[in-house]
N, C-alpha and C positions, 0 to 999 in steps of 0.2 A: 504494500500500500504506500502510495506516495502522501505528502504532506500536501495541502493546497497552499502556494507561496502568497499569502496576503500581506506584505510589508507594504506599508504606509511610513510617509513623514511624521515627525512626531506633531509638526508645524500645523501640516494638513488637518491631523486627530483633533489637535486642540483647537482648531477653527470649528472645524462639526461638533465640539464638546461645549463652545461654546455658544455658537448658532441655535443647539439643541433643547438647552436651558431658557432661550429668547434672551441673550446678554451679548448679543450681537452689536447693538449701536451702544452700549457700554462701554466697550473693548473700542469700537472706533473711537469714540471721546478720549479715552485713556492715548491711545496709540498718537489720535491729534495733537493734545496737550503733551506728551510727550517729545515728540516734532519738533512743535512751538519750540519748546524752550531749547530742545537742542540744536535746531537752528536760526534762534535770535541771540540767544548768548544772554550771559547775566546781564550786561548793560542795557538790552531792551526788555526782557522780561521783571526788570525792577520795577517796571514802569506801566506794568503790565496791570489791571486792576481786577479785569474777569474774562473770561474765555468758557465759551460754550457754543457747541457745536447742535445746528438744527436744520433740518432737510436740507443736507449737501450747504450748508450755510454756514459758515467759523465767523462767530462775532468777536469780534478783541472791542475789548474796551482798554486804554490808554489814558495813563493823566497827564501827557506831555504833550503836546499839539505841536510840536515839530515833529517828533517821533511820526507821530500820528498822519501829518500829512505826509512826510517821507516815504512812509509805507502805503499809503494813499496811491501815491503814484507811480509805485510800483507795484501794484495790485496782482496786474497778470505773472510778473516775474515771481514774486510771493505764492501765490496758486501753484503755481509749475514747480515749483523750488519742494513745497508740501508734496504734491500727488507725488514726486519724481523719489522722495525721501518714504512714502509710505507704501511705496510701489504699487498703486493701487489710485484710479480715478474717485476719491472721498469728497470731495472742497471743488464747490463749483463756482463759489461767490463768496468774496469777505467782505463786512462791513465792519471798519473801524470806525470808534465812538469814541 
């Protein structure tokens, strides 16, 4: 008798383990706010006041209004920068506040 070879990712597993539970858009919030701050660095996430993610929508709130328009207008390079880091089309729209 042979064995049936079902090896999976561990990656894979833990995607359906947690899809399975409905802690799906959980895990994306985490993974996003994770992101964030790995690619703005402490000096812009100091400044950072709230961040929450809703239908394909990352809101940053910011209390610096230079910060804020700087990232303003680099909007689509900011999007690109995320989906490209999350390997995964998540962030379809930011509004900074």
């Amino acid at each position: 008798m042979s064995r049936k070879n079902n090896e999976e990712k561990i990656n894979d597993v833990w995607l359906k383990f947690i899809k399975s539970y409905g802690l799906g858009r959980n895990y994306e919030e985490y993974l996003i706010t994770q992101t964030y701050h790995k690619l703005m660095g402490k000096a812009i996430t100091k400044y950072t006041k709230d961040l929450y993610y809703k239908d394909h929508r990352l809101h940053v709130t910011l209390t610096n209004a230079v910060i804020r328009d700087e990232l303003s207008m680099g909007k689509t390079k900011f999007i690109e920068m995320m989906n490209i880091e999350l390997g995964e089309v998540l962030i379809l729209d930011v509004v900074f506040a």
